[in-house]
Residue frames as qw, qx, qy, qz and C-alpha x, y, z in Angstrom:
[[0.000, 0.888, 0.461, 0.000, 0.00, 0.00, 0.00],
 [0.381, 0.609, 0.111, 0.687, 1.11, 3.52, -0.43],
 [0.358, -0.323, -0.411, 0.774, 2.52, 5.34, 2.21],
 [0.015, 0.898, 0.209, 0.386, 0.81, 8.68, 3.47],
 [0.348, -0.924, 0.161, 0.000, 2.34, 12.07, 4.70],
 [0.687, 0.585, -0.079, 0.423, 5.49, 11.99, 2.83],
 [0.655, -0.619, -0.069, 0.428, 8.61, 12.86, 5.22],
 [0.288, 0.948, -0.076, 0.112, 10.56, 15.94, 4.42],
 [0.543, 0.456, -0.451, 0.542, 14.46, 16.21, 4.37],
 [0.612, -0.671, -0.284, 0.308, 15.49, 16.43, 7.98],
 [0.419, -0.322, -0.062, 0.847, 17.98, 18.94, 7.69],
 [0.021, 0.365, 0.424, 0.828, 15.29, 21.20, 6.04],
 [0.694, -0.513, -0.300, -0.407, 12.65, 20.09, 8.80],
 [0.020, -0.491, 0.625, -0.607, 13.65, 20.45, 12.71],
 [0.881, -0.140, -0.030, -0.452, 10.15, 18.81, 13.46],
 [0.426, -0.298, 0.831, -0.197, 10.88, 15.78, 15.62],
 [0.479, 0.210, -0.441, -0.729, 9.57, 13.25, 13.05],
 [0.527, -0.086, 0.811, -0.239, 7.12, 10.01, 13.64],
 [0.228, 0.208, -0.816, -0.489, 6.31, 7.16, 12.13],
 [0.604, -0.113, 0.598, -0.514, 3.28, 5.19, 12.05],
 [0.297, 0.137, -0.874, -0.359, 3.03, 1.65, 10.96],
 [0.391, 0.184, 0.644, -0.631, -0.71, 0.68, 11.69],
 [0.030, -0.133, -0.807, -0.575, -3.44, -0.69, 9.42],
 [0.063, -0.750, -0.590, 0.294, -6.54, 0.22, 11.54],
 [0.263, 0.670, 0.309, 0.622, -7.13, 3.68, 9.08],
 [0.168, -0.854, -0.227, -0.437, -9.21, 5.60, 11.56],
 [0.630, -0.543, 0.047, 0.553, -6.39, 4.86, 15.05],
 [0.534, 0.031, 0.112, 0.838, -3.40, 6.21, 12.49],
 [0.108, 0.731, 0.339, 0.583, -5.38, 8.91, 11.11],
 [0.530, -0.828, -0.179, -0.034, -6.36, 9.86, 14.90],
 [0.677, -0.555, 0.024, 0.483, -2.97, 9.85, 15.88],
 [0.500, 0.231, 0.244, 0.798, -1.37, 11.52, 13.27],
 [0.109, -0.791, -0.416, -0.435, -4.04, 14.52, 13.89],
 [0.512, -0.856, -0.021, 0.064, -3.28, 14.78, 17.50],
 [0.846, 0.007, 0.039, 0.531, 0.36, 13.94, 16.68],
 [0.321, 0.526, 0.397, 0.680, 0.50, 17.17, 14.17],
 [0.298, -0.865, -0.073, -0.396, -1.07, 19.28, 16.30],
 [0.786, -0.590, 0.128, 0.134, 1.50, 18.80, 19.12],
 [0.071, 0.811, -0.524, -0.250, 4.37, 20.07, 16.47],
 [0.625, -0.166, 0.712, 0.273, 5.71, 16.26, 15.63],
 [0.525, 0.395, -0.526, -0.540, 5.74, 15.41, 11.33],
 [0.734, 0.054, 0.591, -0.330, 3.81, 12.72, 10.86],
 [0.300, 0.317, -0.779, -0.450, 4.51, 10.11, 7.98],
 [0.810, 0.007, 0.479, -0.337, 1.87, 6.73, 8.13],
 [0.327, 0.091, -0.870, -0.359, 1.88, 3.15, 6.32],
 [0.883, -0.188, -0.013, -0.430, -0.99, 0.48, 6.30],
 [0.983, 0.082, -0.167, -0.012, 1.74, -2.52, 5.84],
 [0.746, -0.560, 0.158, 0.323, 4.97, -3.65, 7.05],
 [0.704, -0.109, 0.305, 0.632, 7.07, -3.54, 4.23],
 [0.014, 0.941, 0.107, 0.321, 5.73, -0.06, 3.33],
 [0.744, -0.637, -0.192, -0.064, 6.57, 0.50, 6.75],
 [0.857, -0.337, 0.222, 0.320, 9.77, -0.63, 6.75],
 [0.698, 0.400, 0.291, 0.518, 11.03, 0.74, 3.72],
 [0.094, -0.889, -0.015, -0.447, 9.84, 4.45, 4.74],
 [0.488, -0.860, 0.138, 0.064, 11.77, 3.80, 8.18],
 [0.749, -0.207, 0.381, 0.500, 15.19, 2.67, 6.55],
 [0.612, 0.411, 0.354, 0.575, 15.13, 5.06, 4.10],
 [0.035, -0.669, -0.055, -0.740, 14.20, 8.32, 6.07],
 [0.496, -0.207, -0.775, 0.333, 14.89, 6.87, 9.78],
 [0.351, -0.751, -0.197, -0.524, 12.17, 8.94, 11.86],
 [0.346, -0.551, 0.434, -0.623, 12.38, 10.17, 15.66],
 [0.373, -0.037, 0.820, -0.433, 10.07, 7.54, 16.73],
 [0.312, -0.108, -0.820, -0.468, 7.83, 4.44, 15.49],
 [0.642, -0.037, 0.429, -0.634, 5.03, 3.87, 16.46],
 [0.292, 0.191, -0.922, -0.168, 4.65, -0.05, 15.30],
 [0.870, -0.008, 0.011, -0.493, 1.10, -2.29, 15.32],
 [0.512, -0.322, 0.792, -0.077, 2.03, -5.84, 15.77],
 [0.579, 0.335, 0.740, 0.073, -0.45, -7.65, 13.67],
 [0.213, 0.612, -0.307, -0.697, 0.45, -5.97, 9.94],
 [0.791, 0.586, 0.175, 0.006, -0.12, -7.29, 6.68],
 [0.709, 0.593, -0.349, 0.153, 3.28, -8.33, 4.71],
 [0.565, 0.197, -0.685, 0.417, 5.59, -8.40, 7.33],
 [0.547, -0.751, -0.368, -0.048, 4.62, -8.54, 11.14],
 [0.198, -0.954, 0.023, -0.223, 5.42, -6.37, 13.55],
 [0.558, -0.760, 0.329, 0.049, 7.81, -7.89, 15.48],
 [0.821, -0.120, 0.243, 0.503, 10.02, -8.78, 12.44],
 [0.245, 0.811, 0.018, 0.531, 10.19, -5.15, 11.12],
 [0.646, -0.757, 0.000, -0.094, 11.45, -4.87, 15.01],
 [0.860, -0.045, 0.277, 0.426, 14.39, -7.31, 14.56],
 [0.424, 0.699, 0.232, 0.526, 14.92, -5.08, 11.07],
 [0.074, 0.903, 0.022, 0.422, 15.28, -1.73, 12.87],
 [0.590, -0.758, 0.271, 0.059, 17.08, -2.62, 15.48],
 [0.761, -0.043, 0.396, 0.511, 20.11, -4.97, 13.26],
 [0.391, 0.817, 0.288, 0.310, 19.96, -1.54, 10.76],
 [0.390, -0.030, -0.273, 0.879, 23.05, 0.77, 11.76],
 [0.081, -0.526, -0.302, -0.791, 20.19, 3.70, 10.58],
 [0.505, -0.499, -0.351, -0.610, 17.49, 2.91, 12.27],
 [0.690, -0.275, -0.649, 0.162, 19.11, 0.84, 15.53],
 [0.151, -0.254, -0.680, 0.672, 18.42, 3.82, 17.82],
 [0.262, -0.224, -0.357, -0.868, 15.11, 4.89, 16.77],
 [0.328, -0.056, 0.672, -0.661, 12.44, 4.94, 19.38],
 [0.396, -0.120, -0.770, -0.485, 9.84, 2.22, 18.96],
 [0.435, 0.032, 0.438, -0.786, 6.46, 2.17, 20.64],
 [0.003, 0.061, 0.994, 0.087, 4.92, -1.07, 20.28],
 [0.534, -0.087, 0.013, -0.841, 1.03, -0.73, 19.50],
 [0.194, 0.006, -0.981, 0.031, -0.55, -4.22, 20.47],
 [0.760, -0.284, -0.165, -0.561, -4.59, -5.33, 21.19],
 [0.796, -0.219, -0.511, 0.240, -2.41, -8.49, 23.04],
 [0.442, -0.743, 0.133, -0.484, -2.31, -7.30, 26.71],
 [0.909, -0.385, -0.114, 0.112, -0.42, -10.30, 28.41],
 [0.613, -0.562, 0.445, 0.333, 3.09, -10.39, 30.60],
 [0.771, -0.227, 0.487, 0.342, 4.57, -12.38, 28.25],
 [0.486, 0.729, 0.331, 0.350, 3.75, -11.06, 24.63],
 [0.026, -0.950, 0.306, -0.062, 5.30, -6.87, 26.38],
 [0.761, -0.425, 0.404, 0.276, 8.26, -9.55, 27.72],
 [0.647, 0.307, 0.462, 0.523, 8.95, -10.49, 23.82],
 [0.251, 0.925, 0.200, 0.202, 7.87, -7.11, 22.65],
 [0.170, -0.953, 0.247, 0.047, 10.88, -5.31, 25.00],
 [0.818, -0.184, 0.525, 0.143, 12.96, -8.48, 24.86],
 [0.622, 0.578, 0.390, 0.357, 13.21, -7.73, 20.83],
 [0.523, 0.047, 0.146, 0.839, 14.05, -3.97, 21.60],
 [0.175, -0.874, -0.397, -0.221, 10.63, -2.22, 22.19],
 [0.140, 0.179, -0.451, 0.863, 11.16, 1.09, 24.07],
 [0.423, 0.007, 0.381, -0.822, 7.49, 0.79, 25.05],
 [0.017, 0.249, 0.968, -0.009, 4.78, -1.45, 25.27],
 [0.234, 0.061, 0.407, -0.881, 1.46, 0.19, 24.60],
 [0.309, 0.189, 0.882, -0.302, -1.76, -1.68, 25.15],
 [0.114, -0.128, -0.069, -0.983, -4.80, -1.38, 23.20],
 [0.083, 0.879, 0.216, 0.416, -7.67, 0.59, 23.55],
 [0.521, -0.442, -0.276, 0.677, -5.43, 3.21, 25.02],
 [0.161, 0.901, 0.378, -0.139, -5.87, 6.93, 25.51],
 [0.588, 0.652, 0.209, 0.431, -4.18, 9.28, 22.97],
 [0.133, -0.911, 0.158, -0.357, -2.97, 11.44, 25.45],
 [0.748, -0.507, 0.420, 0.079, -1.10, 9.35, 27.55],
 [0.735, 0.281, 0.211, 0.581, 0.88, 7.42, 24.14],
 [0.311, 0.813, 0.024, 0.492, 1.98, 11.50, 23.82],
 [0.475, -0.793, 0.265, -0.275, 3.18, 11.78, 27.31],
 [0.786, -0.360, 0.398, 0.306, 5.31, 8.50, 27.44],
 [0.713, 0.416, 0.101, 0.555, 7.04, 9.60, 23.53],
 [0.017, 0.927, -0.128, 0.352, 7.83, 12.75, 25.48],
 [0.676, -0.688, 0.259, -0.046, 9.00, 11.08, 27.89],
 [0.905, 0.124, 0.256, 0.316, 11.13, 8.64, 26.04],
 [0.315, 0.899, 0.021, 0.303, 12.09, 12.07, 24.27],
 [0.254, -0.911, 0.176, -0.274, 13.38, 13.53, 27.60],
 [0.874, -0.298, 0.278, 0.265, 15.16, 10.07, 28.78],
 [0.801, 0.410, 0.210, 0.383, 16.82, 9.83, 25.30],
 [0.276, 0.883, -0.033, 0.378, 17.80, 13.42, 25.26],
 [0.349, -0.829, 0.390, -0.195, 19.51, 13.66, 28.95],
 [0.348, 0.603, -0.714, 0.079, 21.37, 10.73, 27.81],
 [0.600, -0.266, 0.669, -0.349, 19.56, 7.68, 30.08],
 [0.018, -0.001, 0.963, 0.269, 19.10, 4.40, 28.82],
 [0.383, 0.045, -0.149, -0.911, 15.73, 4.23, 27.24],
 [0.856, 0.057, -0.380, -0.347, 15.26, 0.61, 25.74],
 [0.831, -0.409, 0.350, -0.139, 15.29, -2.08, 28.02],
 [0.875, 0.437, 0.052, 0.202, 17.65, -3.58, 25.50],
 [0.239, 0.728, -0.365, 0.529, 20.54, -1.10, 26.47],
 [0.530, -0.608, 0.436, -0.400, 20.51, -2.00, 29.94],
 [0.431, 0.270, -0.860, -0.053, 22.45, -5.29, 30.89],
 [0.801, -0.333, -0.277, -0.415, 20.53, -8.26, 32.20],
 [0.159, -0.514, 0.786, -0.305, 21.62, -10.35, 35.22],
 [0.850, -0.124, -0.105, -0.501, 20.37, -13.66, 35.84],
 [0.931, -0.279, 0.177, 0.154, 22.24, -16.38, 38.47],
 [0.762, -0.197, 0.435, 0.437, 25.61, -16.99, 36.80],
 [0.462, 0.522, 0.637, 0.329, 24.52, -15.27, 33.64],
 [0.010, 0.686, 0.024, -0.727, 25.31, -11.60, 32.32],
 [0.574, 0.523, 0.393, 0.492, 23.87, -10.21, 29.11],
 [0.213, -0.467, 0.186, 0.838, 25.40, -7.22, 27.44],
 [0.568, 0.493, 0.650, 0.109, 22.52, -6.42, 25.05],
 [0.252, 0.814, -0.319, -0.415, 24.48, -3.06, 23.28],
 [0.009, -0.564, 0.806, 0.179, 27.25, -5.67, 22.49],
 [0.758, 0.311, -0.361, -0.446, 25.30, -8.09, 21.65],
 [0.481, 0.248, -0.829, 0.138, 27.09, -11.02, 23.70],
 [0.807, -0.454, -0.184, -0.330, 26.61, -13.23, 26.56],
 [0.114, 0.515, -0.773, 0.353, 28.84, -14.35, 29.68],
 [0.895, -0.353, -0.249, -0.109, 28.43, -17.39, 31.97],
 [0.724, -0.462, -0.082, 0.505, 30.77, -16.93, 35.27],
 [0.022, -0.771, 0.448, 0.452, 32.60, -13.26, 33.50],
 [0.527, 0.007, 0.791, 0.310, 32.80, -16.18, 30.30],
 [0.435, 0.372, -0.003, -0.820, 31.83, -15.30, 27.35],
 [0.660, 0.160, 0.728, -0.099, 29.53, -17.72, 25.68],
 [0.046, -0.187, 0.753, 0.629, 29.63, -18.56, 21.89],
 [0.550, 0.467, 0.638, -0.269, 25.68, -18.24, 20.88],
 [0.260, 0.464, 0.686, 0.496, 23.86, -17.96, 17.66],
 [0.288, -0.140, 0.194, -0.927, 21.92, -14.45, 17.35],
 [0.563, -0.373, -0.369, -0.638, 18.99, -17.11, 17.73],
 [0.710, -0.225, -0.610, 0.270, 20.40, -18.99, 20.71],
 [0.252, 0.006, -0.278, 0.927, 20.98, -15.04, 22.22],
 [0.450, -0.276, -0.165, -0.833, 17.06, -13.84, 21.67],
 [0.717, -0.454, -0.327, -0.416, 16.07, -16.78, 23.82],
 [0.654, 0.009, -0.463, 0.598, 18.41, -16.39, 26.27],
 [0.072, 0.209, -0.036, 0.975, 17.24, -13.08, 26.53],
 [0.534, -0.345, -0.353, -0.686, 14.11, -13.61, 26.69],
 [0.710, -0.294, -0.631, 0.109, 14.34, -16.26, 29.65],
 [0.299, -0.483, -0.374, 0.733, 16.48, -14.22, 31.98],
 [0.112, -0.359, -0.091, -0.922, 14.80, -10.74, 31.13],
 [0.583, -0.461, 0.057, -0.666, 12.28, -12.43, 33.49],
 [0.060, 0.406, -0.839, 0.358, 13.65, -15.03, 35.83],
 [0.262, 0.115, 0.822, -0.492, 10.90, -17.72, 37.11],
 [0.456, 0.475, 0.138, -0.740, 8.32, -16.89, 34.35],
 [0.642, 0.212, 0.712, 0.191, 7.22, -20.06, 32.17],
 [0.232, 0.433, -0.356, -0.795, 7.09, -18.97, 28.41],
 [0.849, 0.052, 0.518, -0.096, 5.52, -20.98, 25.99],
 [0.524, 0.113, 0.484, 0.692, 7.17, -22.31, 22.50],
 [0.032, 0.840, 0.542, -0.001, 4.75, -20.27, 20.98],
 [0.078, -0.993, -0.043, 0.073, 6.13, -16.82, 22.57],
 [0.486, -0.630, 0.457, 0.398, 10.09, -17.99, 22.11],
 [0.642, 0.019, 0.563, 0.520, 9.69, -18.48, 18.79],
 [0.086, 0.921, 0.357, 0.127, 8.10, -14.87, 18.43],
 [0.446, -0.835, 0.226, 0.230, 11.39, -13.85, 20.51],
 [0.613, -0.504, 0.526, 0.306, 13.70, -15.65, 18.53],
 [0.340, 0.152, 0.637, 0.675, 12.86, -16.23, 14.99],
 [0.172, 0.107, -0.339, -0.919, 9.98, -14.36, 14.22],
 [0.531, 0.214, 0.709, -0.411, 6.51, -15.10, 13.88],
 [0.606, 0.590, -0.255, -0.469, 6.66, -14.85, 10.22],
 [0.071, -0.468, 0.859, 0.197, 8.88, -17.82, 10.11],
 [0.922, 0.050, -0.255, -0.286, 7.46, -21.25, 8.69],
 [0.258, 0.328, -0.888, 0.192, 8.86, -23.60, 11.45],
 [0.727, -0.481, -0.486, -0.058, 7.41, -26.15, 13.94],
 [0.412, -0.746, 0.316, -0.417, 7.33, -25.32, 17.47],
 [0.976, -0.053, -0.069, 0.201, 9.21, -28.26, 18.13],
 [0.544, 0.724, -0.064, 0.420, 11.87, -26.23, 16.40],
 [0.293, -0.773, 0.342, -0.446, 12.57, -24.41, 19.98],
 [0.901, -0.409, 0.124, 0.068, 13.09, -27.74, 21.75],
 [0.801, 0.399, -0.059, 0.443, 16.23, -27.91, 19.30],
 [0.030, 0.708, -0.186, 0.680, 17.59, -24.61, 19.97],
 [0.770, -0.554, 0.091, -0.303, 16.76, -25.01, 23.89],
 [0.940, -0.234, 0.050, 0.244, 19.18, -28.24, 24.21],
 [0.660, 0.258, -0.127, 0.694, 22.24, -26.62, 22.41],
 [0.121, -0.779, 0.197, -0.582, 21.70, -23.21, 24.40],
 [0.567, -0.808, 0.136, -0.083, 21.54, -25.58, 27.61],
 [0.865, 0.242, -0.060, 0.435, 24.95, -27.66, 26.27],
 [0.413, 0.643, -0.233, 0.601, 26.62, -24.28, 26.07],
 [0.620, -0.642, -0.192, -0.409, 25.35, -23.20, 29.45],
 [0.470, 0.220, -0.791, 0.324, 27.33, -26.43, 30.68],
 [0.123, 0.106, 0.889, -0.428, 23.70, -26.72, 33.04],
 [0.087, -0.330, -0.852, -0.398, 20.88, -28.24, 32.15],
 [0.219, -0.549, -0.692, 0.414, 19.04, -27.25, 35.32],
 [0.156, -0.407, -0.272, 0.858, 19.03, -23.18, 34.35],
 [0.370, 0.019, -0.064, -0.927, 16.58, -23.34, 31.79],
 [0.321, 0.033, 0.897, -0.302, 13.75, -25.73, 32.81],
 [0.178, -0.150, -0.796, -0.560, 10.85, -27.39, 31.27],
 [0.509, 0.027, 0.139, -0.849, 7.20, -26.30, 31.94],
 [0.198, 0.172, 0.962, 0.080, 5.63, -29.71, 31.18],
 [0.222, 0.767, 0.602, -0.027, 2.36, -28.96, 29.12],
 [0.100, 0.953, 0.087, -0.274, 3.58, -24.66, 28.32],
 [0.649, 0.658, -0.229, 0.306, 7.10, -24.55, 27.47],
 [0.766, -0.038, -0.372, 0.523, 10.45, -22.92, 29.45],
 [0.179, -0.975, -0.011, -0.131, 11.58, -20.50, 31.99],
 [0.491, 0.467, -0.522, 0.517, 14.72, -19.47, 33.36],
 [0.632, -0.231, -0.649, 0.356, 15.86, -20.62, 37.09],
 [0.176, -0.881, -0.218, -0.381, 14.48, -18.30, 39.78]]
């Protein structure tokens, strides 16, 4: 689909500039109104790879980003902007109708700087991208992704992209690192395959959930214990509380 609200040269245009990737017409429209009126430039797509193209080719302030898109879902245009030198510190604001623990877990776990629910009120999503605005600007860590994880034995270092086990570092895949992440980002909390293969490959992939069990044994091999990421019998895994 054809992108609306054409972005203008940043160094012509000071305007802080957003993005919205959303297919629900009459939400983007709304937001882009109130957006506009609150000084931001406002660019929209209906589809991901609209979407995607408009943020890698003119890398905006901040995304706003729907989950469930047409051509590519949400949370692998995520993946995209974040592996993109452009685009990999652009704020992203996760729009989502899925409301559970675990789904915001994956959502920040990927690189969200926000999780926001929906139906949610249009004033408040303008108050946390200020905020995010104000973090970013005084130089705090924004995305939960910048901040390093502990967990037992386990440090990640998710700027750098690596893992340690004892001040080791650990030789992973980038898919054997997204569900590593994902486990200790919440210590004691059962995922199911389901949500680790939303964390780790994408829900756009064509694989069997099985697919995680694979992945799962060589991550605990590396580990060098079985015992820190356990089986859920009947749901899937968590990491040792």
């Amino acid at each position: 689909m054809a992108p609306s609200g054409k972005m203008e040269d940043p160094e012509k245009n000071p305007r802080e500039r957003v993005l919205i990737i959303e297919d629900e017409v009459a939400l983007a429209e709304g937001l882009a109104y109130n957006l506009r009126r609150e000084g931001f430039e406002v660019a929209q797509a209906t589809d991901g790879k609209t979407g995607l193209d408009m943020a890698k080719a003119n890398p905006p302030d901040v995304v706003l980003l729907d989950m469930m898109l047409p051509g590519i879902p949400g949370v692998d245009i995520l993946r995209e902007l974040r592996a993109n030198e452009k685009t990999k510190k652009v704020l992203v604001i996760i729009l989502s109708a899925k409301s559970e623990e675990s789904d915001q877990v994956v959502g920040f776990s990927m690189g969200a700087d926000d999780y926001v629910t929906k139906p949610f009120s249009v004033k408040v999503l303008l108050e946390r991208i200020k905020a995010l605005k104000r973090r970013k600007a005084e130089g705090e860590p924004v995305a939960m992704t910048e901040r390093p994880l502990h967990a037992g034995p386990i440090r990640i270092d998710q700027v750098r992209h690596k893992a340690f086990l004892n001040g080791r570092e650990l030789d992973l895949t980038p898919t054997e690192f997204r569900l590593l992440q994902c486990l200790a980002a919440q210590p004691g909390r059962a995922f199911t395959r389901r949500h680790l293969m939303e964390a780790s490959i994408g829900d756009g992939a064509v694989v069997l959930e099985r697919t995680i069990d694979v992945h799962i044994k060589t991550l605990r091999r590396k580990l060098e214990d079985d015992s820190l990421v356990e089986t859920v019998r009947g749901v899937g895994y968590r990491f040792r509380e």
